[in-house]
C-alpha positions as CSV (number, residue, x, y, z in Angstrom):
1,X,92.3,104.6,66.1
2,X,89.5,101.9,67.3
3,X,88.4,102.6,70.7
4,X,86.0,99.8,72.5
5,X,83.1,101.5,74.7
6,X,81.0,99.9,77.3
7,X,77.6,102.0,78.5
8,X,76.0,100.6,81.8
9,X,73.1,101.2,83.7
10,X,71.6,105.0,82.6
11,X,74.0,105.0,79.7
12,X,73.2,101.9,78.3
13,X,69.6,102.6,78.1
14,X,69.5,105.6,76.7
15,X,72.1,104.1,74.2
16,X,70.6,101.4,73.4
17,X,73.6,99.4,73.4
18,X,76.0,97.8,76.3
19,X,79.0,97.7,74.1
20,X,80.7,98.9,70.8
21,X,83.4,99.7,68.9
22,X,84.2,103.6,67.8
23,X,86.8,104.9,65.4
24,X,87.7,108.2,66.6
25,X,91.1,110.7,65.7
26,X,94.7,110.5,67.0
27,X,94.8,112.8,70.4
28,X,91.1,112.5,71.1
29,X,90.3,112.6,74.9
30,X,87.6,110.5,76.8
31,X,85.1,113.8,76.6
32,X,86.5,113.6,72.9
33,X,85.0,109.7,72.6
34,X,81.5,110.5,75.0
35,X,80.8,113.7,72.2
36,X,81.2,111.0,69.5
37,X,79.3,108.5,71.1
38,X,76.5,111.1,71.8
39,X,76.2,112.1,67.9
40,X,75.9,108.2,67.3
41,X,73.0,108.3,69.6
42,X,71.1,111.7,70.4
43,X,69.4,110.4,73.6
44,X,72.9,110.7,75.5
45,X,72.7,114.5,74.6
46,X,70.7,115.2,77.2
47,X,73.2,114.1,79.8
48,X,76.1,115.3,77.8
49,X,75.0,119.1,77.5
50,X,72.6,119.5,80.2
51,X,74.1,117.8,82.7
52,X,71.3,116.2,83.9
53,X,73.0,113.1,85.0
54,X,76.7,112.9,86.5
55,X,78.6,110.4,84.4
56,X,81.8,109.0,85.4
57,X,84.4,107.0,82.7
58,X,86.7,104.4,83.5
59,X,89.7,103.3,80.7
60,X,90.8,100.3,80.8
61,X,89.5,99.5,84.2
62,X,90.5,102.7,86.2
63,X,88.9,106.0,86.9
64,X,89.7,108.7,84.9
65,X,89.1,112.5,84.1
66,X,87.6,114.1,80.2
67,X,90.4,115.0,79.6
68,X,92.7,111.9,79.4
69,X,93.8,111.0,75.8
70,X,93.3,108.1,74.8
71,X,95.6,105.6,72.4
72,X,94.2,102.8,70.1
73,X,93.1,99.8,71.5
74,X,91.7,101.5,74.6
75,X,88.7,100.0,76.5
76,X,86.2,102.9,78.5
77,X,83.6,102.8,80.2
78,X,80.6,105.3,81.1
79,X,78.6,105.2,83.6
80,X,76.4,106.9,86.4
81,X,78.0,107.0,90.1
82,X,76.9,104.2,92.3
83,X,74.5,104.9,95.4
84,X,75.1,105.7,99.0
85,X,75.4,107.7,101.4
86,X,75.6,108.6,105.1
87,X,75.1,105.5,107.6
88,X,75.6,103.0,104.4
89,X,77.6,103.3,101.3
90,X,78.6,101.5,97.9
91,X,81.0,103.4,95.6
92,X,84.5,103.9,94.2
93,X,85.4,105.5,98.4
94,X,84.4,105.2,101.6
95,X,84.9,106.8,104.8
96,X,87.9,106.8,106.9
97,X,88.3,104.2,109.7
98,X,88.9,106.9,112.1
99,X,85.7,109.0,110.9
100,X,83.6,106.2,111.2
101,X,84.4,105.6,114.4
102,X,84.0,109.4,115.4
103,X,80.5,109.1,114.0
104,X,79.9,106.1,116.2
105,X,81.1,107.3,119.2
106,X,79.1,110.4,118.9
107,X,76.0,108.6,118.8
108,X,74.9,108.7,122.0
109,X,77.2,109.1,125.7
110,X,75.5,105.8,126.7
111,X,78.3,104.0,124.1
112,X,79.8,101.7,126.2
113,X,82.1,99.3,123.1
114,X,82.5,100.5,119.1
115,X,83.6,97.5,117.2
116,X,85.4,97.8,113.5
117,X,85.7,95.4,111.2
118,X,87.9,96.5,108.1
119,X,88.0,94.1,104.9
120,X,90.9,94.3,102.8
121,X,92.4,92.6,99.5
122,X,94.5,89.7,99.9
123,X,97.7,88.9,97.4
124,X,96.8,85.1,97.5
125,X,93.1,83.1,97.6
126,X,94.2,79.7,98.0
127,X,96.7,79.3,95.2
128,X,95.5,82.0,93.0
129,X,97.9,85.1,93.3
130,X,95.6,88.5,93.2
131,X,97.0,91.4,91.2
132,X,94.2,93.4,91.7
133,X,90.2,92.7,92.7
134,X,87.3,93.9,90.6
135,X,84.1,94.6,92.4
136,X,80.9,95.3,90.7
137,X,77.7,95.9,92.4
138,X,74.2,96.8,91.4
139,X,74.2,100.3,93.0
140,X,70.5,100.7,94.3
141,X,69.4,97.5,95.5
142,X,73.2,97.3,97.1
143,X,72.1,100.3,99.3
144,X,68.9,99.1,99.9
145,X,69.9,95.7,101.2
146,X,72.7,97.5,103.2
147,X,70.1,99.6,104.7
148,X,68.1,97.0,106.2
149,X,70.9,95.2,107.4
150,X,72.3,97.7,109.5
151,X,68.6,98.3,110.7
152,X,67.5,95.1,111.4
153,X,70.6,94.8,113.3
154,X,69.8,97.7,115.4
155,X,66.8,96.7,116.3
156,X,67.9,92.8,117.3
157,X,70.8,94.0,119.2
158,X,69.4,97.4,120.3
159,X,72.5,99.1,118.8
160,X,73.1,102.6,119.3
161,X,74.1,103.2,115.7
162,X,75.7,100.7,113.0
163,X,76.8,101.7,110.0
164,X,78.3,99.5,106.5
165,X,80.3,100.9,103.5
166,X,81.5,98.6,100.6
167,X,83.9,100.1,97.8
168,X,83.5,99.1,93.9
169,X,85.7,99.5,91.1
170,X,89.4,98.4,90.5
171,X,91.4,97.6,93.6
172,X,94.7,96.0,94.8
173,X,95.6,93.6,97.5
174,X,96.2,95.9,100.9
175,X,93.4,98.1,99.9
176,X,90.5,98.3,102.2
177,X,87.0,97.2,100.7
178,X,84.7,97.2,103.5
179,X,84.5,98.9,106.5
180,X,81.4,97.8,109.1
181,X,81.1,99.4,112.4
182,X,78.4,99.3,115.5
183,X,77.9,100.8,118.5
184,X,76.6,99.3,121.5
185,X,76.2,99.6,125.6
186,X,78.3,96.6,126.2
187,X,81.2,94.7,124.1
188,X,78.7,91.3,124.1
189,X,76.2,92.7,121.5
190,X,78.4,94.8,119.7
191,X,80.7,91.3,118.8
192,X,77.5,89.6,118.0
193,X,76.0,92.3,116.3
194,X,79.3,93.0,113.9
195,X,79.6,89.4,112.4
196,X,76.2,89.2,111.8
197,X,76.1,92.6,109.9
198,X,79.7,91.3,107.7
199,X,78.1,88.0,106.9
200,X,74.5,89.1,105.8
201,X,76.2,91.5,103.9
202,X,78.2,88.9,101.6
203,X,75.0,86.8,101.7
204,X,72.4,89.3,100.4
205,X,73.8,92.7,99.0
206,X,74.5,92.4,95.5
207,X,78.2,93.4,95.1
208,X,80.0,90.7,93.1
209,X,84.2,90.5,93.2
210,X,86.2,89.2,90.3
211,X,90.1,88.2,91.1
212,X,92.6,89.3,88.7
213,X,96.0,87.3,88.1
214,X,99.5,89.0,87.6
215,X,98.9,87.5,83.5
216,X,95.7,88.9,83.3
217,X,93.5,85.7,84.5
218,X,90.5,86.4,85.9
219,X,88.0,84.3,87.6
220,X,84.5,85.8,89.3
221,X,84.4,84.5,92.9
222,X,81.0,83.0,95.2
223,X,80.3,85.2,97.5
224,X,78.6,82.9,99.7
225,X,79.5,82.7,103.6
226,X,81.2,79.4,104.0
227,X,79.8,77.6,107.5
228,X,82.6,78.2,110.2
229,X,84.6,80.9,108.4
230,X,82.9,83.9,108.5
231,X,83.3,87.1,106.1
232,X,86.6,87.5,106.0
């Protein structure tokens, strides 16, 4: 059976290639396809046996394990997990709302107002019905511009601690994708400080959304604050 495979980041440049097509046995499994992959091209052995580099694979557009067999005309992907961590994340999850707010809270006893904002997936953008949302970012610079977001922000608002986490991957409308939160002494700052945090975060950080159509349409979308409407 002919399986398409897509390499990014790590993979692909140890590859050598972003994309290609692989014949490979009835029953084979994803680890089945990364082994074959890896005899193509010997620099992926070093990830493949030693471990030296988590790799995650995603077929056709979801998350899944080694050991998932795979049928003909499949599409997976490899790839390294995206940055984050701690105050600021980007990556397939993110913290719960309430631990978030737990972490906030516990900042300091001076907290006087914690404000949440939660992003979700809509079913509808203007006329275009979303079956599901696909959000790419470039990991490490998406952390780094998260970072100093949330610390500029401390600083201009003298927050007592503000944190951002943005997911990637496959996701459907209800599901949350962003989760920003603040702490502050008094409600005033912690208002200002949220909305500013949400929109420089769709200005600058480089996480890109592409909407998805019940027949398979897609379209990529701006993510560009429009004047007078916020983030949302």
């Amino acid at each position: 059976m002919r399986v398409t495979v897509r390499m990014f980041a790590t993979v692909r440049e140890l590859s050598g290639v972003g994309e290609e097509v692989l014949e490979i046995g009835e029953g084979a499994t994803v680890g089945d396809l990364f082994s074959a992959l890896a005899d193509r091209h010997p620099n992926l052995k070093e990830i493949s046996s030693a471990g030296k580099i988590r790799i995650l694979a995603a077929r056709n557009g979801r998350f899944c394990g080694w050991e998932e067999e795979l049928t003909d005309g499949d599409e997976v992907a490899f790839f390294p997990p995206v940055a984050g961590g701690g105050r600021v994340s980007v990556g397939e999850e993110i913290p719960r709302l309430e631990d978030v707010a737990i972490s906030l809270g516990s900042s300091s006893r001076d907290v006087g107002a914690i404000a949440l904002f939660v992003g979700r997936v809509r079913e509808h953008s203007g006329d275009f019905q979303v079956r599901e949302m696909l959000y790419e970012s470039y990991g490490e610079m998406a952390v780094r511009e998260m970072e100093d977001i949330v610390s500029e922000a401390e600083e201009r608002w003298g927050l007592m601690a503000a944190e951002a986490h943005h997911r990637v991957g496959i996701l459907r409308p209800g599901d949350e994708v962003m989760i920003v939160g603040v702490a502050s002494e008094h409600r005033g700052e912690a208002f200002d400080a949220l909305r500013w945090i949400v929109d420089r975060i769709k200005e600058r950080v480089p996480i890109w959304k592409k909407e998805i159509s019940p027949s398979g349409e897609g379209r990529w979308v701006s993510g560009e604050v429009e004047e007078g409407k916020g983030a949302e």
